[in-house]
N, C-alpha and C positions, 0 to 999 in steps of 0.2 A: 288895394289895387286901384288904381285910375278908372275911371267910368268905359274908357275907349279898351283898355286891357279885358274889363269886365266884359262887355260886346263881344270881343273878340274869343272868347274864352268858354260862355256860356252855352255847354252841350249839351246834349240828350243821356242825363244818365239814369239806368236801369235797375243796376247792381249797386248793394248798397252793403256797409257793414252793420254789424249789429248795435252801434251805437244809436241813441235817441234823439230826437230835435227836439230841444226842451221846451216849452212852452213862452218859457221869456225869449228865447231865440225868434220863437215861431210869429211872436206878437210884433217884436222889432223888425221882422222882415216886413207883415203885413202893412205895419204904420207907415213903412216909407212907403211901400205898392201903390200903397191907397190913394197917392197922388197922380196914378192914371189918370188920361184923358178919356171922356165919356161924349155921347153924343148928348147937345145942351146941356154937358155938365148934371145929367140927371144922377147920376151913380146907382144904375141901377143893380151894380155890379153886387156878387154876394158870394160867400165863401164856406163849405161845409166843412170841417176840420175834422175828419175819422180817423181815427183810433182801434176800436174796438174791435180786434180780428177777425170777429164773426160776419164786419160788418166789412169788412176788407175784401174779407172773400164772396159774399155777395156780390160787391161791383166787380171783383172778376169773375165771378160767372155771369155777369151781366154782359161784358164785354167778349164773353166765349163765341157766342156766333157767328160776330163780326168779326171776329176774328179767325173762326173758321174759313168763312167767303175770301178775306183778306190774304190768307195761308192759300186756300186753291187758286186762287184769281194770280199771284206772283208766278207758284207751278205752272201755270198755262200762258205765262207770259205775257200778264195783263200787266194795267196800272190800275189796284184795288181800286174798288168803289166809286171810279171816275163817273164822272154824270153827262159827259158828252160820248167815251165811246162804250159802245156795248161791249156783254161780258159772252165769254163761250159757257162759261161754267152754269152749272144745275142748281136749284136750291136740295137738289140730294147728293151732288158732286161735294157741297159746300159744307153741308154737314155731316157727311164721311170722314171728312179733312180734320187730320187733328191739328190743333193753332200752334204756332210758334209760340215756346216756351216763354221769350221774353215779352210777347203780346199781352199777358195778362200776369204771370208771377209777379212781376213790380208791384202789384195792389197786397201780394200776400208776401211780400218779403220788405217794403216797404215801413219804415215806423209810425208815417204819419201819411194818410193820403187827402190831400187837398180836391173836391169838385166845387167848381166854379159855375155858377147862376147868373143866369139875368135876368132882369124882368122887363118880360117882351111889351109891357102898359107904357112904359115910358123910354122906348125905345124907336126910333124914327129909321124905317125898314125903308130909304130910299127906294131899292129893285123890289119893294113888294110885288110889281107891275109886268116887269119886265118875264120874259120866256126862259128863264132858266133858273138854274139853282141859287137861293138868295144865299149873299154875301156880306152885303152891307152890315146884318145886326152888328156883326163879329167887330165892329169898330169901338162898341160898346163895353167890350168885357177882355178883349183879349188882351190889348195893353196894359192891363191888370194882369195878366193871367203871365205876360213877357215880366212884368216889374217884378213879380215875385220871382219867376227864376233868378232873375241878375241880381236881387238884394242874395238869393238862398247863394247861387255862386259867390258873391262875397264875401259872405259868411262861412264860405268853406262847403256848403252844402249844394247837393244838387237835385235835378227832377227832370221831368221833361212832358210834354202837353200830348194826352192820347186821346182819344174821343171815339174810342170801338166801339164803348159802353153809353153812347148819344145814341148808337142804331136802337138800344132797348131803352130808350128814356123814359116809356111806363114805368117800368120794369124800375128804372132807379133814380125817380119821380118817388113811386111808392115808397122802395127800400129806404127813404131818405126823406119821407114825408115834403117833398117839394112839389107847390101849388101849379096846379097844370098850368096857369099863364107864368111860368117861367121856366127859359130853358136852359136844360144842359149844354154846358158850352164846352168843357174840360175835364176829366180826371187826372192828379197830377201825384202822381207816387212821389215822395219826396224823401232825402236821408242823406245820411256822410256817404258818398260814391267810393266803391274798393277803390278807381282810381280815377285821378283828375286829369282829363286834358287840357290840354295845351294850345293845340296845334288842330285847326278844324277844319278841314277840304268845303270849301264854298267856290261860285264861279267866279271869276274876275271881275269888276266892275266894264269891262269892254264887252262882257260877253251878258250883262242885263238894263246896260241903260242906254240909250238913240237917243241922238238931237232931233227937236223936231215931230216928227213923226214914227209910229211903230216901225216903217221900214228905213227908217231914217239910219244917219251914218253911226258907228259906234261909238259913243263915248272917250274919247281919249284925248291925252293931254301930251 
């Protein structure tokens, strides 16, 4: 496929078949990835490649609670774990709630589940400063974390980027022996998708980009 076909193509998949991603596959994805952009080029970027089912299903019990909150918080007609508006929900509402099936199965039906690292030493946290939830690292690691989807969509394979299992990053820090200065940025279930789309519902380019200024006129040609 053309690179523009690829973008356009590259979805969120869940459900996967029981075939493997073989290791040569998995390595030729990562080699092109790895030509992400970083901030100064530090590549702080870093990849844990699990397998081992035992170890699967630990990060999805790791990502159980957020996922719980994330399940009650949509019932009461929130937007999960938003950091500007408050929530109604309890932390005993929250883990009453049992979590949507596909919030965490993808870690235990998945072949191969990729977490993605960074290391916050050589990472230049621009809004360390500022009053709200930082953003910035994420320039660091996620273009890695995009390259790998669009090389695995290439290749026929798909995934899609969760981060439930960031709310317990002790939790799978530990599970994963990863050193407390570096954080969890992603868990990425990855495999042959039951099916491929096509066709992906996004907004118009009129309805996300203004000349000028935020209230500025829409984009159009």
């Amino acid at each position: 496929m053309e690179l523009n076909d690829v973008m356009r193509m590259t979805f969120s998949a869940r459900d996967f078949t029981d075939e493997d991603v073989p290791d040569a596959v998995l390595h030729e994805i990562l080699d092109t990835a790895r030509f992400a952009p970083s901030g100064g080029n530090r590549q702080g970027n870093r990849v844990i490649i699990v397998r081992d089912p035992k170890t699967r299903e630990g990060l999805a019990k790791c990502a159980e609670p957020a996922a719980k909150r994330y399940t009650a918080q949509v019932k009461a007609g929130e937007s999960p774990w938003n950091s500007i508006l408050p929530t109604t929900v309890t932390a005993e509402i929250a883990a009453a709630t049992p979590p949507v099936d596909r919030l965490v199965d993808s870690f235990r039906l998945a072949p191969v589940v990729l977490v993605f690292v960074v290391d916050l030493k050589v990472v230049a946290s621009m809004d360390k400063e500022l009053d709200r939830v930082g953003v910035i690292s994420g320039a660091s690691i996620y273009p890695f974390v995009w390259n790998v989807l669009l090389c695995a969509r290439q290749a026929g394979y798909g995934g899609t980027i969760t981060t439930l299992a960031v709310a317990e990053e002790p939790a799978v820090q530990s599970l994963l022996s990863i050193p407390g200065d570096h954080a969890v940025a992603a868990v990425v279930p990855l495999g042959r998708p039951k099916k491929l789309l096509t066709k992906l519902r996004r907004n118009p380019v009129e309805d996300i980009a203004v000349r000028e200024r935020f209230d500025g006129a829409p984009f159009e040609i």
